[in-house]
C-alpha positions in Angstrom: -174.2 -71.0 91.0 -172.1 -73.3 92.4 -168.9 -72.4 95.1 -166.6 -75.1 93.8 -164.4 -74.9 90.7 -164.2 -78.2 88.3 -161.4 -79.1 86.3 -160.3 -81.7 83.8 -157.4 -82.1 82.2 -156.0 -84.4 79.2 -152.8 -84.8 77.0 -152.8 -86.2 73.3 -150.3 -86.7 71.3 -150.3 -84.9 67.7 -147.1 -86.0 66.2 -147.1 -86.1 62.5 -145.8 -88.6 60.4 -142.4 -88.6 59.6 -141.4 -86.2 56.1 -143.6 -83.7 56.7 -142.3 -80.5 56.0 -141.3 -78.2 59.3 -142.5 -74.6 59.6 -140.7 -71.5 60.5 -137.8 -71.1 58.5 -137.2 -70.4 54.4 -135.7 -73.4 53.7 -137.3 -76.7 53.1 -137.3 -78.8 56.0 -138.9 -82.7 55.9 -138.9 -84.0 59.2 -136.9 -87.4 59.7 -137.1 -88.4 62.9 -138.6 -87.2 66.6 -136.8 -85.8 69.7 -140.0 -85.4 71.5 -143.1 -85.7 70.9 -145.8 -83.3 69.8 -148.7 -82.8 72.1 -151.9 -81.0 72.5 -152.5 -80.3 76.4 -156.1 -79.5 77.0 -158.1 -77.7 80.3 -161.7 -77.2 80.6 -163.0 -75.4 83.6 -166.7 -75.7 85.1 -168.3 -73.4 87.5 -172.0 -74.0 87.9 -173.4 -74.2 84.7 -170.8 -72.6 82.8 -167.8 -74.4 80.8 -164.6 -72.8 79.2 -162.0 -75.0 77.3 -157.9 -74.6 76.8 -155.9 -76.3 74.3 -152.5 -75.5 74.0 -150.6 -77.0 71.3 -147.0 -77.2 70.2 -147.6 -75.9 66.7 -146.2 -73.0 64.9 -149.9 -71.3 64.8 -153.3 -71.9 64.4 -154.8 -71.1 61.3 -158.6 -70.2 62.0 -159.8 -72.4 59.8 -158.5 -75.1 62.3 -160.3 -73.5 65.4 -163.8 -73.2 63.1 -163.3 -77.2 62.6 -162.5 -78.1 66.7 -165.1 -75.4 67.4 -167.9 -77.4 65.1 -167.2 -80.7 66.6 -167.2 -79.6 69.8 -170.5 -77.4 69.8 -172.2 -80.6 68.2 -170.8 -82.7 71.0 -171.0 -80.8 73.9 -172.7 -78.0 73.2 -169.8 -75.6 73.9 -170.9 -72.5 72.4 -167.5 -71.4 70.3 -166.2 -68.5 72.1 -165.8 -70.9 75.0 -163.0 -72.3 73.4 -159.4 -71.0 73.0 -157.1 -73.0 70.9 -153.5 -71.7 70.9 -150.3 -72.5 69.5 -146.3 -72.8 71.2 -144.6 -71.6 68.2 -142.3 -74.4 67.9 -140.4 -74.0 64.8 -140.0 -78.0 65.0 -143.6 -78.8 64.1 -145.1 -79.6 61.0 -146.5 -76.0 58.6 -150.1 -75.4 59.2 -151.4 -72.6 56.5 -151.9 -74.0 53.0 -150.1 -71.6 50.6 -146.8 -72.0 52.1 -143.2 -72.5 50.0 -144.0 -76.7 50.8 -147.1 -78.1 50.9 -149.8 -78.5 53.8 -150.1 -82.2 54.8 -153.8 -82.0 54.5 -154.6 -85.5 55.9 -152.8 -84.7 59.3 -154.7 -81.1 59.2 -158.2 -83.1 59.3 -157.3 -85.7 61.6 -155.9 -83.3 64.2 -159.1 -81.5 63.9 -160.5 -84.8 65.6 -157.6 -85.1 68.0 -157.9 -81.6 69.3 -161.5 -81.8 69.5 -161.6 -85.3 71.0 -158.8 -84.1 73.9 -161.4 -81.4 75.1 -164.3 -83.9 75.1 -162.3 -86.1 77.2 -161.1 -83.6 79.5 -164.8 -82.9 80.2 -165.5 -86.0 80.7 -162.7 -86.3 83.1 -164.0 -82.4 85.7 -163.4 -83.2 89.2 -163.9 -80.9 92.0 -160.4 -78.3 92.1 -159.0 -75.6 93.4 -157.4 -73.0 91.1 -154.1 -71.1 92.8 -152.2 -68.4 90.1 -148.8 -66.4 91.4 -146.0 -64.8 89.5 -142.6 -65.1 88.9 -139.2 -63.7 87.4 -136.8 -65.2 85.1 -134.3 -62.9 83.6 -131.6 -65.1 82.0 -132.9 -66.6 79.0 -134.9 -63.9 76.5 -133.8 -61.0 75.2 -135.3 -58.5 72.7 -134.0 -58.8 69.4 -134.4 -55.8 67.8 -131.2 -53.5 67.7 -130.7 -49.8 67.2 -127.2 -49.9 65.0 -124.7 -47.4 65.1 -125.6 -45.9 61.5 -129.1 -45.3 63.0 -130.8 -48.6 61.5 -132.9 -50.9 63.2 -131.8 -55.0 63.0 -133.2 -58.4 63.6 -130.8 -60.6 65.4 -127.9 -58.5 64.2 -125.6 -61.6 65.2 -123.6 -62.3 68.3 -120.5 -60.0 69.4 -121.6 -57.5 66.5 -119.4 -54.1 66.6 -121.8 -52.0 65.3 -124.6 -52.7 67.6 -125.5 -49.6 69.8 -128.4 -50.6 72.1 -131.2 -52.7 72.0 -134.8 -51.2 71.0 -137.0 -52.4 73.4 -137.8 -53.9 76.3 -138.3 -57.8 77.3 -140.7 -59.7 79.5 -139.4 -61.4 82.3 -142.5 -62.0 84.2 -143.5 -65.5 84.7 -147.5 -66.7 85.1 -148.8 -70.1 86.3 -151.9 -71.0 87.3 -152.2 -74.2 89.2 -155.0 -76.8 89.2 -154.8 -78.9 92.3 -157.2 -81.3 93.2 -157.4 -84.4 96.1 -154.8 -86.6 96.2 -155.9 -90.1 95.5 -155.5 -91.3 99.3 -157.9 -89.1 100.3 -161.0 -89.2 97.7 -163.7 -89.6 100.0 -162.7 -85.8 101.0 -162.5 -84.8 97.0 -165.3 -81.9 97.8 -163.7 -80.5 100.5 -161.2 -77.4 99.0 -159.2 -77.8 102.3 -158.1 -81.5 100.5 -157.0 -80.2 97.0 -153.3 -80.3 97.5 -152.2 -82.4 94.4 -151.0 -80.3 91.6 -152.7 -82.1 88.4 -152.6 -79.7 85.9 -150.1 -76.4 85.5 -150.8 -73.6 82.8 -147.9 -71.5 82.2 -146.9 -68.2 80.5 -143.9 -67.2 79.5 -143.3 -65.1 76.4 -140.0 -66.3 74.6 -139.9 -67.1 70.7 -140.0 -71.2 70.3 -137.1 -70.8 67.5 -133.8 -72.2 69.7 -133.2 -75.4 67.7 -132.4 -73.4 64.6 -132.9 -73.6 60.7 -130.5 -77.1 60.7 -133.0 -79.1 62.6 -135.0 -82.2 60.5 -136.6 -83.2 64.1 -140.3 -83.0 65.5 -140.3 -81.5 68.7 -141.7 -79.3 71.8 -138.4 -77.6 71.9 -137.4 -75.6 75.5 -141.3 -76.0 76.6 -140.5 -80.2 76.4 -137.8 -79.7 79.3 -140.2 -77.3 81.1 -142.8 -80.3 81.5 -140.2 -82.9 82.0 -138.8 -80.9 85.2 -142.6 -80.2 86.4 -143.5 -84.2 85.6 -140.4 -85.1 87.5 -141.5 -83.0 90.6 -145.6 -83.1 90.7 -145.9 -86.5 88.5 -145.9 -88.0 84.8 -149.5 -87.6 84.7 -149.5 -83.7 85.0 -151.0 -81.5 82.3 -149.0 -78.8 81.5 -150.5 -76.2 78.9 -147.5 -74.0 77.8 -149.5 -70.5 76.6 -146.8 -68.4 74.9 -146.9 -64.6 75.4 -145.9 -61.3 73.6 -142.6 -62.8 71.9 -142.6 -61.1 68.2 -139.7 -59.2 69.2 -138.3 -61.7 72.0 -135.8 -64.6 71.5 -133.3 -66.3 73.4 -130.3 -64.8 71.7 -128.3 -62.5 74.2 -125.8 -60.8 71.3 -123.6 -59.4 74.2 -123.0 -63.2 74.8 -119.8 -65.2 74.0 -121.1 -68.7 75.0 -123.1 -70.5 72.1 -126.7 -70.9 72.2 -129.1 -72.5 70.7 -129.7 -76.3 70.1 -131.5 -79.0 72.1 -128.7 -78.1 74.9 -129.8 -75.1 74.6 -133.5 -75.8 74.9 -133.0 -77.9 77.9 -131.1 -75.5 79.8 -133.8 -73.2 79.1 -137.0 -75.3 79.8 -135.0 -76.3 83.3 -134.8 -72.9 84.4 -138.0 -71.6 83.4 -139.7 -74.6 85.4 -137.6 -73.6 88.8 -139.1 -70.2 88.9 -142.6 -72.4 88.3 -141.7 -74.5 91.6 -140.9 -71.6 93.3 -144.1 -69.9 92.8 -146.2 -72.3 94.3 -145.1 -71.2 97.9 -146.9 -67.7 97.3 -149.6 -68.8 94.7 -153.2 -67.1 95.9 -156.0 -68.8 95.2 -158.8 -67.9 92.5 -162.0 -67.5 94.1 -164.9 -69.3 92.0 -166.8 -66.2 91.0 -166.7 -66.2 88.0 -166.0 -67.9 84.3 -166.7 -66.4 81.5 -165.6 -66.1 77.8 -166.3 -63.1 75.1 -164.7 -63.2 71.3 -164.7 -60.1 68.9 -164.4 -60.4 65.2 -162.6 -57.2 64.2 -162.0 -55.6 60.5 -158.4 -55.0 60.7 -156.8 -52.5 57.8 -154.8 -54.7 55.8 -151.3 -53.0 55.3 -151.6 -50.0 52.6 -148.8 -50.2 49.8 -147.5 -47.0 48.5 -145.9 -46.8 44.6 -142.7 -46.5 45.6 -143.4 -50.4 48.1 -144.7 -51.9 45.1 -141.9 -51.2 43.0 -139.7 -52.5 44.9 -141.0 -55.5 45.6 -141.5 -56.4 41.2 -137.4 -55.2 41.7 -136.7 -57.9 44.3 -138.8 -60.5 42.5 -136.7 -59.9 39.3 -133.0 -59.9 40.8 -131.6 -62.9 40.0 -129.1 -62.5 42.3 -131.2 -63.0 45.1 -132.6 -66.8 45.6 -135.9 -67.3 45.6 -136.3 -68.8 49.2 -134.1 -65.4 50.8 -136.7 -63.4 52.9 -136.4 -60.3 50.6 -138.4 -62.5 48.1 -140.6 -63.9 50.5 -142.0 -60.9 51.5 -142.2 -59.3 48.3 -144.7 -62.2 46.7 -146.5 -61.7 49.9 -147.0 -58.7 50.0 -147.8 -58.4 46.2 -150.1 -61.3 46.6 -151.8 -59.5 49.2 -152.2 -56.3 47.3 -153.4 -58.0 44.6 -156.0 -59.2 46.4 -157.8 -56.0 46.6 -159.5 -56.5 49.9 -158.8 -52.9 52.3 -159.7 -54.9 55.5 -160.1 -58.5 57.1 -161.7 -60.0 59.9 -159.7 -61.4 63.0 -161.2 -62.2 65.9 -159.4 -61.8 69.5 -161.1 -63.4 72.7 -161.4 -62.7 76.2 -161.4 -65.1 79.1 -162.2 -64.6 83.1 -161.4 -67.5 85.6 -162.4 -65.6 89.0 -159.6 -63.0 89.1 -157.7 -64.2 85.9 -158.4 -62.9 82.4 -156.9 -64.6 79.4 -156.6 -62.3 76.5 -156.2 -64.3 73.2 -154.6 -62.7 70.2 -153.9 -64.6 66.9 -150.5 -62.9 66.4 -147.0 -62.6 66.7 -147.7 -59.7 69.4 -144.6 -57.8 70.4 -143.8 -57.8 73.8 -144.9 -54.0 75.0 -148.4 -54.6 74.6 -148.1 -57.6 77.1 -146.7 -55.6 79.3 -149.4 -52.5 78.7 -152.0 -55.0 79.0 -151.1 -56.8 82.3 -150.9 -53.5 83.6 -154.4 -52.5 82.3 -156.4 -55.1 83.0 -159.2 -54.7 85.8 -158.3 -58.1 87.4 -155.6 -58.6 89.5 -154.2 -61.0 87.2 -153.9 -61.0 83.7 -151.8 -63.7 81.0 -151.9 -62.5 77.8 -151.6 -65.6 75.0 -150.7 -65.1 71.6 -151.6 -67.2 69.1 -154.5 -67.8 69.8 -157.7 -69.3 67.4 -155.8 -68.1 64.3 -152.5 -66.7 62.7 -152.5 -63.0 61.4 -148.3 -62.7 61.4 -146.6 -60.4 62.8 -148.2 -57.3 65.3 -145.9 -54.7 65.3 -145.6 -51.5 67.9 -146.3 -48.3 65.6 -142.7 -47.3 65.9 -141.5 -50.4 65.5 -143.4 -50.5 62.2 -142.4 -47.6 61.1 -138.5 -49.0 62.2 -139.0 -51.6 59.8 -136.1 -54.6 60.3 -137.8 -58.7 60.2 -141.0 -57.8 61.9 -141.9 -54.3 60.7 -141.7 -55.3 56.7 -143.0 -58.4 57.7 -146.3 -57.3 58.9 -149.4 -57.6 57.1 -151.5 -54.8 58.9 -151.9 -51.2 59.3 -149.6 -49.2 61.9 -152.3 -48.8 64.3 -153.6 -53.0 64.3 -151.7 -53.9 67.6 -153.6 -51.0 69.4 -157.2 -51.7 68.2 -156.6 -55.2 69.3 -155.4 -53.9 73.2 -158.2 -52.1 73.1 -160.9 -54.7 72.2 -159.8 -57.6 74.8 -159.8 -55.3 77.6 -163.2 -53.5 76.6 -164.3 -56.8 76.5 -163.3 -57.5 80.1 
């Protein structure tokens, strides 16, 4: 096996046309114009013999039926088996809906052709591996998520119970300030001739980060296509490493994070907003450079699990309610309460008692990336950082397809946005800890 890590890296753009509908909120949203633009940043790795690919893109998810498409094209073209690649999403709430089935429709001509785009930005970063050396350290930033799930003084749990609320009495859970990056640096251009010598890799050329803060500050009001707070993020990194670095932005356990700090009086959200927060998340980035440790090239591996998940059991009493909801006029069709009733009916109807999801574990050396195709909530990235057998650990949700929210037990049984929102049994965000680091 070979001692020398090899890296290539490659940005596309996958901005939509304009008028496609925008996901992540219950009204209808048709995009008319761009703020920034949507990308798709892609990493592939090499040691020896064996390759591993990264594509982070700033999408709202990725259904699976988008990874099975990059995944074909790519095994056909390189001969990447599929679990070496992990495709994951931003959750930008500024990017165009990806699930069919949705209130508005799925441009489905976009779909396809970014099938190619992603595919084709993994093929040319292959084409593009150079000699590198790979560096990881941590930081802290503390300032700009918060939980946002609130214990109420009537004993309720709340979603985003609103700014300066009275009858908030604590919050109902932790957050994760913990900042990852893993830098890719290889030989400055001025000294080529040297490019196989570690000692020359100084040039920063590609920067994977992970953070875990909902991509929702921009709002419901917003008819623009863009990155939101991870576009500032690059733009500071770009500004202080170069326009031509590769910045993969791998989201972590946010299902019950945002940047909403009710205690607050200043306002917050917007592209303001967004910028203050991309700025401040890519300082802490700088500063962990100084005491980034290398990643020794021992090892680079890739494993995926398809598990069958419960699907969410419905008592009586759950489905009666929901044929209430659906039949109060009083309550517009596009209001969550009707949402989640025709999903979960439609689900139910469905009759199946389990579905296959698949989760994924990577190793780079002492880094493992665990992939998880949910909304995760933020205590299992913390249990599994502090579980895994390597020293270093991202957890990435998001990842190779979209399952909705992942829910702790309690916070399932709390209910609130996330606990009626989710589509599988109490126990779901467990069984999937438990497979990625078994897999390790």
């Amino acid at each position: 096996m070979s001692d020398l890590w090899y890296a290539g890296s490659v940005v596309v753009d996958i901005t939509p046309p304009l008028g496609v509908y925008l996901a992540g909120h219950f009204n209808a949203r048709q995009a008319n114009g761009i703020h920034d633009p949507l990308t798709a940043q892609a990493l592939v790795f090499a040691l020896g013999e064996e390759r591993l690919a990264l594509v982070g893109c700033d999408l709202i998810g990725i259904p699976g039926e988008l990874t099975s498409l990059v995944r074909e094209r790519l095994q056909a073209a390189l001969g990447l088996p599929p679990e070496r690649l992990m495709l994951f999403a931003t959750h930008t709430h500024a990017g165009p809906i990806m699930n069919a089935g949705w209130s508005e429709p799925r441009d489905e001509a976009y779909f396809h052709d970014l099938a190619a785009r992603l595919a084709g930005a993994v093929i040319a970063a292959a084409g593009s591996l150079r000699p590198a050396t790979l560096r990881v350290g941590w930081g802290h930033e503390d300032r700009i998520s918060y939980n946002r799930r609130y214990l109420m003084k009537d004993g309720s749990i709340r979603t985003n119970p609103g700014v300066g609320n009275p009858e908030i009495s604590r919050v109902d859970g932790p957050k994760d300030p913990t900042v990852g990056a893993l830098f890719v640096l290889g030989a400055p251009a001025s000294s080529r001739q040297a490019v196989d010598d570690p000692e020359t890799h100084t040039e920063v050329q590609a920067l994977l980060v992970n953070f875990a803060c909902h991509l929702d500050v921009l709002g419901n009001g917003n008819f623009l296509f863009s990155a939101d707070y991870p576009y500032a993020l690059r733009q500071t990194l770009q500004a202080a490493y170069g326009k031509s670095l590769v910045i993969p932005f791998a989201n972590g356990p946010c299902g019950n994070i945002n940047h909403i700090d009710v205690f607050a009086t200043r306002r917050q959200g917007g592209f303001d907003h967004a910028r203050m927060m991309g700025m401040m998340l890519a300082g802490e980035v700088l500063k962990i450079e100084r005491d980034a440790v290398p990643l020794e090239p021992t090892a680079l591996t890739s494993q995926s699990r398809v598990l069958d998940l419960e699907r969410r059991p419905y008592s009586a009493e759950e489905l009666a309610e929901f044929e209430r909801l659906l039949a109060d006029d009083r309550i517009p069709d596009r209001a969550y309460p009707k949402v989640r009733a025709r999903t979960h009916l439609a689900r139910h109807e469905q009759g199946q008692a389990s579905e296959p999801i698949e989760v994924q574990t990577m190793r780079l050396g002492d880094l493992a990336l665990f992939g998880i195709p949910a909304e995760y909530f933020v205590e299992y990235g913390l249990q599994l950082r502090e579980r895994s057998s390597t020293p270093h650990a991202f957890v990435v949700e998001l990842a190779n397809d979209y399952m909705g929210y992942v829910p702790t037990p309690e916070a399932f049984d709390g209910g609130a946005y996330e606990g009626t929102s989710a589509r599988y049994a109490r126990e779901t965000g467990d069984v999937m800890a438990a497979a990625v680091l078994e897999m390790l």
